[in-house]
C-alpha positions in Angstrom: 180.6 43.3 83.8 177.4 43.4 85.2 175.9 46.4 86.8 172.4 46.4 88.7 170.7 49.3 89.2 168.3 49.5 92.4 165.3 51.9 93.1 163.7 53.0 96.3 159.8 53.3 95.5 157.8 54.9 97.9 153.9 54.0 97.3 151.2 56.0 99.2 148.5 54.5 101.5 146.0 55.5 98.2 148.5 53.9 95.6 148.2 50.6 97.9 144.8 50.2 98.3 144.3 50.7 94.2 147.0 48.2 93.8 144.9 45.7 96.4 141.6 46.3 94.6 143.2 45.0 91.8 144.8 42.5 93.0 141.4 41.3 94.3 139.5 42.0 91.3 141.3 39.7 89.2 141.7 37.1 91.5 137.8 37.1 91.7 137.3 37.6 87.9 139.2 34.5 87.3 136.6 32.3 87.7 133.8 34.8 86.5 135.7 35.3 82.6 132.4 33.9 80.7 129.9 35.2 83.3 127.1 38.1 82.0 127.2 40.4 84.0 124.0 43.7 83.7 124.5 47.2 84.2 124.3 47.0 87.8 127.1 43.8 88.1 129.2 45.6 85.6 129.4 49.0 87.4 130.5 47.2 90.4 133.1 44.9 88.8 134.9 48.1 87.6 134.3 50.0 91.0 132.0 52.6 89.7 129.0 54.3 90.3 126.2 52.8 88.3 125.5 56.4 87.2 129.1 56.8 86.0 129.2 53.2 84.5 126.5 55.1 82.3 128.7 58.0 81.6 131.3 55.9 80.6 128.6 54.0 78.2 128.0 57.2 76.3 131.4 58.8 76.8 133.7 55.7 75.1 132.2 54.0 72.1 134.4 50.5 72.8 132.6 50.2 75.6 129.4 50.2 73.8 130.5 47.7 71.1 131.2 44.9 73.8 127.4 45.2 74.8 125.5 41.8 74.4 121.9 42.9 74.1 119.0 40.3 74.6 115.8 41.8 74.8 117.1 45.3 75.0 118.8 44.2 78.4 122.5 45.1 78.0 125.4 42.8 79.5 128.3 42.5 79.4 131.5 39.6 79.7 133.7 40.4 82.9 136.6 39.7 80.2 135.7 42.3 78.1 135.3 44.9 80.8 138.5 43.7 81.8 139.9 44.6 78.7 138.2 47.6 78.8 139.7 48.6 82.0 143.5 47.8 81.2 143.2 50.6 77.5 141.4 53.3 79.7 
C-alpha cells in the first residue's frame, strides 16, 4: 500500500521575497565562486549593512578565519561566505 501525504503551505509575501533573494544570489554567485570579494563586496553579497557585516566579523569567529589578508586588506571568497551563510 502506498499512502501519500499532502500539505497545504501558505508562504507570506516576506517569506517569498527571502526565498527570491536567494534564489538570485546563487544564481549570480555561480559564476563568482573564486572571486575576492572586500568588505564592501562581501557585505552586499550577504545583504547586509557594511556596518553589520563588521558586527558579524567581531561577533562569529568562523567568519574571521575565512579572511584572506593581503596587505592588511581583508577579502573574502563568495564560496566561503556562502558557506558561512547556509551554518548561521
Amino acid at each position: 500500500m502506498i499512502v501519500t501525504a499532502t500539505y497545504d503551505i501558505k508562504l507570506s509575501e516576506e517569506d517569498l521575497e527571502m526565498i527570491a533573494e536567494r534564489v538570485v544570489r546563487r544564481t549570480n554567485q555561480d559564476s563568482n565562486k573564486q572571486k575576492l570579494l572586500n568588505i564592501t563586496e562581501a557585505a552586499k553579497h550577504c545583504g547586509v549593512s557594511k556596518e553589520t557585516f563588521w558586527r558579524w566579523r567581531k561577533r562569529y569567529k568562523n567568519l574571521q578565519n575565512i579572511a584572506i589578508t593581503a596587505g592588511g586588506v581583508a577579502q573574502f571568497r563568495a564560496e566561503d561566505l556562502d558557506k558561512f551563510l547556509e551554518s548561521k
